[in-house]
N, C-alpha and C positions, 0 to 999 in steps of 0.2 A: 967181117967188120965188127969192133968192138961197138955196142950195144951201150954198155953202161960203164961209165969212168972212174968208180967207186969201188966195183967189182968185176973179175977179169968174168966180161960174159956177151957170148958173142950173138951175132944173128943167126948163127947156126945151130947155135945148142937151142935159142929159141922156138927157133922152127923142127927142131927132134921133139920137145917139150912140146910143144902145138901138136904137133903128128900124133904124140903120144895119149895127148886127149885133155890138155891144160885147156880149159877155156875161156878164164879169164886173167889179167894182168898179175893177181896175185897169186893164180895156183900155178901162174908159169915160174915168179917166184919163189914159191915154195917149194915146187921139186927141183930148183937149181938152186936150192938152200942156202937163199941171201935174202935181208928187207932191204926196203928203200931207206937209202940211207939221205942223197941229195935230192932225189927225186927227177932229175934230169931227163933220165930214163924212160919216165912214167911214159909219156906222151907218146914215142916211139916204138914201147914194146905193146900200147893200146892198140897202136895200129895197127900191130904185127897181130894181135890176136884179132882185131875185125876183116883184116884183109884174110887170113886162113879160114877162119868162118863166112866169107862172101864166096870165095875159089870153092871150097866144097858145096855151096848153096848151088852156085852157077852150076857146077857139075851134079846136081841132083842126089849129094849125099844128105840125108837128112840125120847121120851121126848117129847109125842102128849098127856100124859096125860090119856093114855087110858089104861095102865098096871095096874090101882088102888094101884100101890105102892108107890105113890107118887105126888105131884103135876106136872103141867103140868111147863118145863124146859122152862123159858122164856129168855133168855140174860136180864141181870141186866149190865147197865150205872155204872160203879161204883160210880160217881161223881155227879149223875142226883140229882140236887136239894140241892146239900150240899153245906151250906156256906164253903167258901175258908179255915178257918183254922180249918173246922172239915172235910179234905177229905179223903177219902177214898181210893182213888190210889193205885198199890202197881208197884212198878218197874218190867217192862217188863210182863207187864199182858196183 
């Protein structure tokens, strides 16, 4: 299902980018190298990243990387290293 109407990006690549170890709304952004353009998005891909972060809690991952379901949950900088008129940010993040 398309995810965001601005840019082609689905609940799947989503959820690869989550797997991969995005943890918050903007570093899922970032490594599917798109900002918010309408914002529409925001709210849905929020949940997409709290709902990934409760499934691993519930299963007892605490994101050390050692569950092999995924990569190891590192906090991503949203803004680390992007020039100013490609950030990343996302309000109240």
């Amino acid at each position: 299902m398309y995810v965001c109407i601005c840019h082609p990006i689905t609940d799947k690549q989503i959820k690869r980018v989550l797997e991969e170890g995005a943890q918050t709304t903007a570093a899922v952004l970032k490594r599917l190298d798109h900002k918010i353009q309408c914002g529409k998005c925001v709210p849905y891909v929020r949940s997409m990243v709290q709902e990934h972060k409760d499934e691993h809690r519930a299963s007892g991952c605490t994101g050390c990387g050692q569950c092999g379901r995924h990569e190891t949950h590192t906090p991503e900088p949203a803004n680390q290293e992007s020039p100013a008129p490609y950030a990343y940010g996302v309000a109240a993040e």
